[in-house]
C-alpha positions as CSV (number, residue, x, y, z in Angstrom):
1,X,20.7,-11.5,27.2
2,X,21.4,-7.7,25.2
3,X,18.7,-6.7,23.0
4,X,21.0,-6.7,20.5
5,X,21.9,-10.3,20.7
6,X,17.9,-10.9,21.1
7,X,17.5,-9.5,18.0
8,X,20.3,-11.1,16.1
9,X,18.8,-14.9,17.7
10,X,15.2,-14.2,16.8
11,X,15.9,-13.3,13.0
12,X,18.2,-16.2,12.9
13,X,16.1,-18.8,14.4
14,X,13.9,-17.3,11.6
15,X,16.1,-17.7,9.0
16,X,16.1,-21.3,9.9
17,X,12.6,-22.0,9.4
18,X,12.6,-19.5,6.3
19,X,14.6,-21.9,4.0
20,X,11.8,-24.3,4.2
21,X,8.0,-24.2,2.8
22,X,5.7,-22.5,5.4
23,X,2.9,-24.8,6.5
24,X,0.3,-23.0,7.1
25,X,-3.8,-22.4,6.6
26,X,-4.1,-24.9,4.0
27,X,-0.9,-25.9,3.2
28,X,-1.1,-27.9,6.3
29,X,-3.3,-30.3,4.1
30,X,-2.4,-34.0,4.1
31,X,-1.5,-33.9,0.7
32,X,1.7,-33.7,-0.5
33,X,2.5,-30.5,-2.5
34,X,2.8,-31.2,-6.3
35,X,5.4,-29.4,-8.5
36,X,4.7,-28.0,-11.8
37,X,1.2,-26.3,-12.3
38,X,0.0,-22.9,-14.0
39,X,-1.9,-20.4,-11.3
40,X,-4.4,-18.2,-13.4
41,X,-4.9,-15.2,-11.5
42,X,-7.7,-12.9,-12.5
43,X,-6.6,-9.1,-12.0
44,X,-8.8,-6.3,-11.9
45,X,-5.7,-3.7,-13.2
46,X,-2.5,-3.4,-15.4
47,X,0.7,-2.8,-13.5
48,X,1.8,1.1,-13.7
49,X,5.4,0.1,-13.8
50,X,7.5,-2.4,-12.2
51,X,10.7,-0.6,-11.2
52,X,9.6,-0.9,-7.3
53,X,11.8,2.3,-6.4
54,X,9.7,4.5,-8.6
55,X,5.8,2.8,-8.7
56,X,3.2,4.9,-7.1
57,X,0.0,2.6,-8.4
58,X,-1.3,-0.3,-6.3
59,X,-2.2,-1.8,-9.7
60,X,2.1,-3.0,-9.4
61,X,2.5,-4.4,-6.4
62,X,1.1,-7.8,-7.2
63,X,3.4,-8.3,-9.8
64,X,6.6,-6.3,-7.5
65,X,5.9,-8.8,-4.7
66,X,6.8,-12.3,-6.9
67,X,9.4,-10.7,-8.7
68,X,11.4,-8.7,-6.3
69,X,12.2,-9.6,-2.5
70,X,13.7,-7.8,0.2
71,X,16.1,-7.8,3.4
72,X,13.0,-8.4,5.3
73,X,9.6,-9.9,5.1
74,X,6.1,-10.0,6.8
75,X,4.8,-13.5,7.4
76,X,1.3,-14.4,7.4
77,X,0.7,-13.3,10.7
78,X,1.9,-9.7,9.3
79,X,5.4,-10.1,11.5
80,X,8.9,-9.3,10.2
81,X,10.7,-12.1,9.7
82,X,14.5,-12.4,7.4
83,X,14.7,-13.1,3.8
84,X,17.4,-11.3,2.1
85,X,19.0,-10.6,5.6
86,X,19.8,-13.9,7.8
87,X,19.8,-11.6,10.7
88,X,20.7,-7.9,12.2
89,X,22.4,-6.2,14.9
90,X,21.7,-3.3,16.2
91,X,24.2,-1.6,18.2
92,X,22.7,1.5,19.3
93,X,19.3,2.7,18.8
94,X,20.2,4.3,15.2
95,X,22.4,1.2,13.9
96,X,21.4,-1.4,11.7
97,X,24.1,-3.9,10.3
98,X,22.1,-6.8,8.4
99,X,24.0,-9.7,7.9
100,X,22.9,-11.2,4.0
101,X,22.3,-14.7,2.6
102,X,25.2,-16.2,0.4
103,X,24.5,-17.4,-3.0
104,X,21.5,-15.2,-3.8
105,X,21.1,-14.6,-7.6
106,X,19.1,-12.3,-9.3
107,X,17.2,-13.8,-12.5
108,X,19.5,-12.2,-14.3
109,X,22.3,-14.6,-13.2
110,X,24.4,-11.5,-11.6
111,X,25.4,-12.3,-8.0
112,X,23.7,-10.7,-4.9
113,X,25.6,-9.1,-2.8
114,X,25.6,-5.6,0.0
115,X,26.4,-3.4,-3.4
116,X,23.1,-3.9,-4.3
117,X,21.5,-3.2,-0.9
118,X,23.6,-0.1,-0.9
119,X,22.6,1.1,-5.0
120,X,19.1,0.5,-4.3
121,X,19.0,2.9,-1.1
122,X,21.4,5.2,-2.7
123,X,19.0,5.5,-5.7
124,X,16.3,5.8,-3.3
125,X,17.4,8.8,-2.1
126,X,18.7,10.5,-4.9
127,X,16.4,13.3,-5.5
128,X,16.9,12.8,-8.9
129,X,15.5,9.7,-9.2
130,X,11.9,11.2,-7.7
131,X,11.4,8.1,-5.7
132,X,8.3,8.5,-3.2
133,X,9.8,6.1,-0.8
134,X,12.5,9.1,-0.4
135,X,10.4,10.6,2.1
136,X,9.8,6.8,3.9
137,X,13.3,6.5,4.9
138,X,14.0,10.4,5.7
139,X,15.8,9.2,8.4
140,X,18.6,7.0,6.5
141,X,21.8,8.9,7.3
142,X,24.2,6.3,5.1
143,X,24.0,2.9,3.5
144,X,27.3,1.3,3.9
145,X,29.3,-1.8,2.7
146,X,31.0,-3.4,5.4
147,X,31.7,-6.8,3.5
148,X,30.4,-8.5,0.6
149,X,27.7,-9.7,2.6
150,X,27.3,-7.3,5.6
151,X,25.4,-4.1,4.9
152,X,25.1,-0.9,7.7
153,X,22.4,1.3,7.9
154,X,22.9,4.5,10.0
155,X,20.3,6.8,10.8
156,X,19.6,10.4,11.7
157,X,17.1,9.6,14.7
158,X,15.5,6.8,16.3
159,X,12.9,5.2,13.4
160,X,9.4,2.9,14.5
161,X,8.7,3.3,10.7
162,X,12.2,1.9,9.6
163,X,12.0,-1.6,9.8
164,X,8.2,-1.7,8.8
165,X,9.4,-0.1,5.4
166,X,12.2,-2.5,4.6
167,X,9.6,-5.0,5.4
168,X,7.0,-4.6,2.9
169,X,7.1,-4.8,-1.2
170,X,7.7,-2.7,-2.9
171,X,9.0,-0.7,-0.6
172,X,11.7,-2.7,0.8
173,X,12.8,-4.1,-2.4
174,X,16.1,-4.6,-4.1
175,X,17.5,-4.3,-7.7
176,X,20.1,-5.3,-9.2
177,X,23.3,-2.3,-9.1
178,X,23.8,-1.1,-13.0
179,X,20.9,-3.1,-14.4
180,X,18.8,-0.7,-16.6
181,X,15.4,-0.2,-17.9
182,X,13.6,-2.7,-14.8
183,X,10.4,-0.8,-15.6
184,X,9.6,-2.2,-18.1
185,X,12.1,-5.6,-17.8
186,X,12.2,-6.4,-13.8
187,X,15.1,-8.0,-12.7
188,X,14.8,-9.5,-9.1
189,X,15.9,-12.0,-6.8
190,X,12.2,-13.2,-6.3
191,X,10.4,-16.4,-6.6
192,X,9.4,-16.1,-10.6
193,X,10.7,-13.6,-12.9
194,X,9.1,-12.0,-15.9
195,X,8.6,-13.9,-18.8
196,X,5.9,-11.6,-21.3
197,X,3.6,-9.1,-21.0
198,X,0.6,-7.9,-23.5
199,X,-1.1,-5.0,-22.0
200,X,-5.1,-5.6,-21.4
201,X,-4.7,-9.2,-21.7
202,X,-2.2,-10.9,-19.5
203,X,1.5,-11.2,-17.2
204,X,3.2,-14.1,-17.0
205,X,5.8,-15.3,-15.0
206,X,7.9,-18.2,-14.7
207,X,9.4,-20.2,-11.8
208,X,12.6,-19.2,-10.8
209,X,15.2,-21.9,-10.5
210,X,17.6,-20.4,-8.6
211,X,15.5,-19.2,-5.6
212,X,16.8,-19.3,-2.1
213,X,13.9,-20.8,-0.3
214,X,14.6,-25.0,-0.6
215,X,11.7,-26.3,-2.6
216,X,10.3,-23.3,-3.6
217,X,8.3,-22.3,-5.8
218,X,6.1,-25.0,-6.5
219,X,4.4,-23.7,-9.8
220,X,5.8,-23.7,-12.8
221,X,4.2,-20.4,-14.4
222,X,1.6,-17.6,-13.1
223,X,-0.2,-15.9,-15.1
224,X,-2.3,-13.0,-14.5
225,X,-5.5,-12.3,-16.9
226,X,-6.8,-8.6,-17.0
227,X,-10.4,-7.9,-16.6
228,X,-11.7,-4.4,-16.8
229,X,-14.8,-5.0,-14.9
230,X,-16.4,-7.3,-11.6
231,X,-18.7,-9.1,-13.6
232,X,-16.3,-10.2,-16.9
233,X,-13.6,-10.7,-13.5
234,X,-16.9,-13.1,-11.1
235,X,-17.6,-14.8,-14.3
236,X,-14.1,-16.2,-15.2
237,X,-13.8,-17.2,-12.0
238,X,-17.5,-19.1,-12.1
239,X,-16.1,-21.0,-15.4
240,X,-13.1,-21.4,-13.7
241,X,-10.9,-20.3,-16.8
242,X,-9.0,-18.7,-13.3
243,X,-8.0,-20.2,-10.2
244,X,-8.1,-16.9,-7.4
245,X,-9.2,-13.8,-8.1
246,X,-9.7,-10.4,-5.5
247,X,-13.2,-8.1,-5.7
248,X,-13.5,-4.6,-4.7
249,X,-17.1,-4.6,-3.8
250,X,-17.8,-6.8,-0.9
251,X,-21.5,-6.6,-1.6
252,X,-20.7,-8.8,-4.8
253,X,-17.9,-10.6,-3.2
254,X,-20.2,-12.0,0.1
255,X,-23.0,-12.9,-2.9
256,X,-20.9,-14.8,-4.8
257,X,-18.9,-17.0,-1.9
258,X,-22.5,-17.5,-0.6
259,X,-23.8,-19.2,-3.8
260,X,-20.1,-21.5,-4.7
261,X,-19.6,-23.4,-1.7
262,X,-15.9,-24.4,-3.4
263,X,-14.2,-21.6,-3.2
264,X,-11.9,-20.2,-0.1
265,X,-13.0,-17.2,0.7
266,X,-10.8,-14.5,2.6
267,X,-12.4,-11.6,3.4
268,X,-9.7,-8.2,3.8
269,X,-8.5,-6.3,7.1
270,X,-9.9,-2.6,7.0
271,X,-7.0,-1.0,5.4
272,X,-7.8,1.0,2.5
273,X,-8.9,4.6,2.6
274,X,-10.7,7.2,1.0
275,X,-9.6,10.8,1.0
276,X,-10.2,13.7,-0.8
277,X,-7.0,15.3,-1.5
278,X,-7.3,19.7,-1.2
279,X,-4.9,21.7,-3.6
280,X,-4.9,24.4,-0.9
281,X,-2.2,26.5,-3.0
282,X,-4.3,28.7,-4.2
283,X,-8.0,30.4,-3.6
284,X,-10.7,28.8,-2.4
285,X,-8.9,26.1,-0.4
286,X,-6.1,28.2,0.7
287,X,-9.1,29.7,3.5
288,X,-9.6,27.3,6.1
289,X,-12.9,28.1,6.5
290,X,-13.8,26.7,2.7
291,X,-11.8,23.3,4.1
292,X,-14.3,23.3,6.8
293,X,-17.3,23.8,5.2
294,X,-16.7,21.1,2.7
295,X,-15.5,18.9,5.6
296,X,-19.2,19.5,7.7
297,X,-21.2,19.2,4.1
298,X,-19.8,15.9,4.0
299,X,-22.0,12.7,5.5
300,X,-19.6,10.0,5.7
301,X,-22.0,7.9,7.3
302,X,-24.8,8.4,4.6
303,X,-21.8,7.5,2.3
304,X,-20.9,4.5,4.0
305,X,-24.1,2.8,4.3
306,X,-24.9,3.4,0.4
307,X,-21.8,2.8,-1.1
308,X,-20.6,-0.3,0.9
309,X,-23.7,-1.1,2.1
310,X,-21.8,-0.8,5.9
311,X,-19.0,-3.0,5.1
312,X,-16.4,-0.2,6.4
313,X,-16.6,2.6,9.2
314,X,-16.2,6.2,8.9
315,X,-12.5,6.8,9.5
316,X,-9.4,8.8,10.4
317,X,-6.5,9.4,7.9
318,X,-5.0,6.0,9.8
319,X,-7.2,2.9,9.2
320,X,-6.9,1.1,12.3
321,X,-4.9,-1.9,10.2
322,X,-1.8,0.3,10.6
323,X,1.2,-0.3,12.4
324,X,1.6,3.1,14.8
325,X,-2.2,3.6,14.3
326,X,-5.8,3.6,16.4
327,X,-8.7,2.7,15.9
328,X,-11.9,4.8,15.4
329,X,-12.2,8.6,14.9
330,X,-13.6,9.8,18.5
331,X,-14.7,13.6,18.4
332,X,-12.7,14.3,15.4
333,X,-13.3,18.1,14.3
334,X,-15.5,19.4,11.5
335,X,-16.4,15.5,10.8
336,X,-20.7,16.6,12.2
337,X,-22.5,16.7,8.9
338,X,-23.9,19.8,9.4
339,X,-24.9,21.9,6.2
340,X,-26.2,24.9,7.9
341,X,-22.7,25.3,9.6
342,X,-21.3,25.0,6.3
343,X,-23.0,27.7,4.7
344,X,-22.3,29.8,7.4
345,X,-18.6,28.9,7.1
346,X,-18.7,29.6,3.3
347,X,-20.7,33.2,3.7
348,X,-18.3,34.1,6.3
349,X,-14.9,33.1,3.9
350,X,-16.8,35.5,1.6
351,X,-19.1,33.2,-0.9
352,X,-22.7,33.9,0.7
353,X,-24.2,32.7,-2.2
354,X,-22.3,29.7,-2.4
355,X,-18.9,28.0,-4.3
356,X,-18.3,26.3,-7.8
357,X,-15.0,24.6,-6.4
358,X,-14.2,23.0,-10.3
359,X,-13.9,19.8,-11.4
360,X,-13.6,16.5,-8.8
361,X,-11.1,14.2,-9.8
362,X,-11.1,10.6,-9.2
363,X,-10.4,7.3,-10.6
364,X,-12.8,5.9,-13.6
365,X,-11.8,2.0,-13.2
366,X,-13.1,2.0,-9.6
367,X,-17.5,2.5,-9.7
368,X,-16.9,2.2,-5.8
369,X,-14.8,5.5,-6.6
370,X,-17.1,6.8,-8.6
371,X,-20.0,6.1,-7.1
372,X,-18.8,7.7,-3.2
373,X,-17.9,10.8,-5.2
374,X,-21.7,11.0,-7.1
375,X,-23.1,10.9,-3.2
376,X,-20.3,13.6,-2.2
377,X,-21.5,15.7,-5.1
378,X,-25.5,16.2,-4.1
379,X,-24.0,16.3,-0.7
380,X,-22.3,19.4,-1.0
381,X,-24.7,20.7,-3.0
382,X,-27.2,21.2,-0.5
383,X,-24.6,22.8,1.2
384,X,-23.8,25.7,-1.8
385,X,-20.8,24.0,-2.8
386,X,-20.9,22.7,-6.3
387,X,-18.6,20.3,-8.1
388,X,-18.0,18.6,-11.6
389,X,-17.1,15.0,-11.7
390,X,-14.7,14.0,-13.8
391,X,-13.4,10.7,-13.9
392,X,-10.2,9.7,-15.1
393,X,-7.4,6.8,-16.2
394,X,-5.4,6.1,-13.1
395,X,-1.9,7.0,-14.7
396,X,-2.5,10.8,-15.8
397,X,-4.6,10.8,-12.4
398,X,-1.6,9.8,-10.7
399,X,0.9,11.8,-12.2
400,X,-1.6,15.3,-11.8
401,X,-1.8,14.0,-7.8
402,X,2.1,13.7,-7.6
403,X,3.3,17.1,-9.4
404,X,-0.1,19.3,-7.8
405,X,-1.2,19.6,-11.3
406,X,-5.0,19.9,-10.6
407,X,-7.5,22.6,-9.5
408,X,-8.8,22.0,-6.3
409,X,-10.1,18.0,-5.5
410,X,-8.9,15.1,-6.4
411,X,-9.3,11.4,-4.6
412,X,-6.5,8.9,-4.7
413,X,-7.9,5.9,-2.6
414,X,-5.0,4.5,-0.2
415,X,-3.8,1.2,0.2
416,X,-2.2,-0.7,2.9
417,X,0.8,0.7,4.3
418,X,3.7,-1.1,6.2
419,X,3.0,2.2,8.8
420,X,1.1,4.8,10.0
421,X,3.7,7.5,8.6
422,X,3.7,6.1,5.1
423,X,0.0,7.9,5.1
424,X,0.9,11.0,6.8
425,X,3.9,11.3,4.6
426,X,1.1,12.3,2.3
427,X,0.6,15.4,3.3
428,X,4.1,16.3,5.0
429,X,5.3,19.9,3.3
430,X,8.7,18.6,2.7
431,X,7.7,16.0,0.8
432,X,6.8,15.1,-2.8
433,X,2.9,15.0,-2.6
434,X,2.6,17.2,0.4
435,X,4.6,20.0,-1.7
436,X,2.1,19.5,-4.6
437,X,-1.0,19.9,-2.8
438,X,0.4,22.9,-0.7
439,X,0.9,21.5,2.7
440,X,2.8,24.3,4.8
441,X,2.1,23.0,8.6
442,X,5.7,23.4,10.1
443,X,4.3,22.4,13.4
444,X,2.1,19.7,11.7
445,X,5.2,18.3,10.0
446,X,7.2,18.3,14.1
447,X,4.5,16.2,14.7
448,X,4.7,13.7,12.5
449,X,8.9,13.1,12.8
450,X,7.9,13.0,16.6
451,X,5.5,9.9,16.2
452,X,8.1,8.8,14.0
453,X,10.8,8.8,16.0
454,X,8.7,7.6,19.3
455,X,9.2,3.7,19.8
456,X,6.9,3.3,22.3
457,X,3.5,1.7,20.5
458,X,1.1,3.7,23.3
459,X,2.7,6.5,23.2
460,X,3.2,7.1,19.4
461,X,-0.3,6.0,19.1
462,X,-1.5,9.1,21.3
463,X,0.6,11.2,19.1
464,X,-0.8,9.9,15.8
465,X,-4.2,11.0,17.4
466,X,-3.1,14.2,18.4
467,X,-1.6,14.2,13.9
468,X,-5.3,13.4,13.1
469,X,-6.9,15.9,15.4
470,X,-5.2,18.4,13.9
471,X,-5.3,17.7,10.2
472,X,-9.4,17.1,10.8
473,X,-9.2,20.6,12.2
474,X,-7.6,22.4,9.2
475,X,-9.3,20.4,6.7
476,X,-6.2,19.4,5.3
477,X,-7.7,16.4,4.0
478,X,-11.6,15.5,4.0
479,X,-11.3,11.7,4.9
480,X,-14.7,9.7,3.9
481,X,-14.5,6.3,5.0
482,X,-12.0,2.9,5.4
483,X,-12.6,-0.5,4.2
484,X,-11.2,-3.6,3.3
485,X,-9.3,-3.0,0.2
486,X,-9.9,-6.5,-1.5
487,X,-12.1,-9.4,-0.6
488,X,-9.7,-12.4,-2.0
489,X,-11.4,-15.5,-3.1
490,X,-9.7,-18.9,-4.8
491,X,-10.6,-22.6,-6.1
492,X,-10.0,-25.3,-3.1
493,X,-7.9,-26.9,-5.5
494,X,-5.7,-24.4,-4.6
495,X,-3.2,-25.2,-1.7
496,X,-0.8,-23.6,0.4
497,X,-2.0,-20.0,-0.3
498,X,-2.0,-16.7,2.3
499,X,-3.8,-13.8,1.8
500,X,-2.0,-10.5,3.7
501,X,-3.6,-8.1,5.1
502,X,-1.4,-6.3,2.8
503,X,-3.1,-7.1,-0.2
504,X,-0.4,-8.3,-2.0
505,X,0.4,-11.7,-3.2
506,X,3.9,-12.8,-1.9
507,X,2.4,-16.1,-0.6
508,X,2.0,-17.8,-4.3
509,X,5.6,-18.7,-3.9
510,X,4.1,-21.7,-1.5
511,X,1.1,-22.4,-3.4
512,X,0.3,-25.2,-5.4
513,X,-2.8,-26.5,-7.6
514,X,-4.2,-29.9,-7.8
515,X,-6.9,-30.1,-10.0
């Protein structure tokens, strides 16, 4: 058999299974699912945004990941299987030609068809329209329309990234061609569509009728309450007034599954991470050296144990959840906490009596956040280096990381990624971030297209070692620690639910509540 009719059979014998509830963890239950129902979801942040072509903020993908869908899916074992796409062929190694489901709507009523695959790449790409996932699928040559429901994608170079992307919401999503203003009013071809908003209180969403999977959704509504804090968020769910809710600390989270014996706990893959982010286009952190010293001043470790009690590892720029990753950080450069080197470093860059590197940026809503970047402070200041903490909302934090608008450090916590690339796209000089924060590593940036471009799983994986080696050697970026991003918890009278490793909820379309 070709690999190209291999592929073509495997998505197809997908597709068949796809049209119908997937029966697994507890949805294999006796019970028969019941229709109808209201999901209360208790949500830690607003979304920043729903068009999922411009988002940056985590805080949206919850609410992306019901609304929108894509030609590709991961399943609950994190595998690609179809959803918008029945199945692909792939005729040479930089050919895609997806072949689309028929009678898709969008909850708009307007048909779904390979214009809209085509707009939503097109706009992608468009500098203008300052997408981030521009620089995730750098290698798209053209989007074409063959038919009304075949759609070619031709690429520059061989891609291990490409189908990972497509894969994973928001990044894979599709909107509607010539539908406006989906920021703020998301039209999708998801399970539920968007039915109000009030900012600080609560999202709801309503079934959608015309979706493709048979029987799907079961609930009626979800709807999303926002708390602003873990224990407001932990006591909701005690009194039940929600049904499933997600914590950030899993020294809370473990405490409180201990003591309520009904509720399904699900405790998250390592994937998020925490960086510090270097504007090196300017003095001090233009000089390597000043990288350095604030990279060996640093004790992940000490940082580890006190913030998460443990309940993470020090780690690379890759958490080892990542597609194209590794695990662990081996002899990584400059990552000894060794203060006496630092000063050194720092006398010999010219500050012998020390550095007052500014303010330290990070995000207010997150203690965990706040309280690494308190340790990090008396850290470096037995070291000579001395920071201000200033904590701030997420959205002007996140537009001053995008456009290089801050001093010198700043820490935007990572998320899951469908790939290993999506983080080293980060810090890429041709790219959008990696331009802001003064990334100018040509040979860096070879690197990371190489790994890219390498198919082989081993092989790109030595490569991404060899990315991380280097970037721990520059001090590009001073990486702290990865851990589970969220530790998701629900009610057992909640059926037929999945939690991702990619910490998004795209597995309430099978779940149901019997109370």
């Amino acid at each position: 058999m070709s690999r190209r009719n291999a592929l073509r059979l495997w998505l197809m014998g997908g597709a068949a299974l796809a049209g119908a509830p997937l029966l697994t963890g507890q949805s294999l239950a006796a019970e028969t699912p019941v229709a109808g129902g209201v999901l209360n979801i208790g949500a830690d942040a607003d979304p920043i945004g729903l068009d999922p072509t411009t988002i940056t903020a985590f805080s949206s993908f919850d609410f992306t990941s019901l609304l929108y869908t894509g030609l590709l899916r991961w399943n609950a074992q994190m595998k690609i299987e179809p959803d918008l796409a029945l199945s692909y062929d792939k005729p040479d190694d930089k050919t895609y030609v997806f072949k689309l489901r028929d009678g898709v709507k969008f909850h708009n009523g307007q048909d779904f068809s390979a214009e809209d695959v085509k707009y939503t790449f097109d706009r992608i790409m468009d500098p203008a329209t300052a997408s981030r996932l521009r620089a995730d699928y750098a290698s798209v040559k053209a989007v074409t329309v063959v038919d009304r429901l075949t759609v070619k994608f031709e690429l520059s170079n061989t891609d291990a990234a490409f189908l990972n992307y497509l894969a994973t919401n928001p990044s894979g999503a599709i909107v509607p061609k010539g539908v406006a203003d989906i920021n703020t009013k998301p039209v999708g071809t998801g399970p539920f569509s968007f039915e109000s908003y009030q900012p600080n209180q609560q999202f709801t969403l309503a079934a959608n009728p015309n979706y493709y999977e048979k029987g799907l959704p079961y609930l009626s509504k979800v709807v999303f309450k926002f708390y602003k804090d873990q224990s407001t968020l932990t006591s909701a769910l005690r009194s039940k007034a929600i049904d499933m809710t997600w914590l950030k600390d899993p020294k809370v989270a473990a405490v409180l599954v201990k003591t309520s014996p009904d509720l399904v706990s699900a405790p998250g893959q390592t994937s998020r991470t925490f960086p510090i982010w270097l504007n090196m286009k300017a003095k001090p952190l233009n000089d390597v050296k000043v990288r350095r010293a604030l990279s060996l001043a640093t004790d992940r470790k000490a940082c580890l144990q006190t913030v998460l009690g443990g309940a993470g590892k020090v780690g690379a720029m890759i958490p080892e959840s990542q597609v194209g990753g590794y695990d662990g950080v081996g002899d990584l450069p400059y990552y000894k906490h060794d203060p006496a080197e630092a000063k050194k470093l720092l006398a010999e860059a010219g500050y012998p009596n020390g550095i007052d590197l500014g303010d330290y940026i990070v995000v207010a809503a997150n203690p965990l956040d706040v309280a690494c970047a308190q340790i990090l402070q008396q850290q470096w200041r037995a070291a000579g280096i001395t920071v201000k903490l200033v904590p701030m909302e997420t959205a002007p934090l996140l537009s001053m990381w995008a456009s290089g608008n801050w001093a010198t450090l700043l820490s935007v916590a990572l998320s899951w990624t469908p790939d290993a690339d999506a983080i080293l796209q980060y810090i890429k000089s041709d790219t959008k971030f990696g331009a802001a924060m003064g990334a100018s590593d040509k040979t860096l940036d070879k690197m990371i297209m190489d790994a890219r471009a390498d198919t082989n799983l081993d092989s790109r994986a030595a490569k991404n070692q060899e990315i991380q080696r280097r970037i721990a050697d520059n001090a590009y970026v001073i990486q702290i620690y990865q851990y589970p991003l969220r530790w998701e918890m629900w009610w057992n009278y909640t059926h037929g639910y999945e939690a991702l490793a990619a910490n998004i909820r795209s597995f309430v379309r099978t779940t149901w509540v019997k109370k």
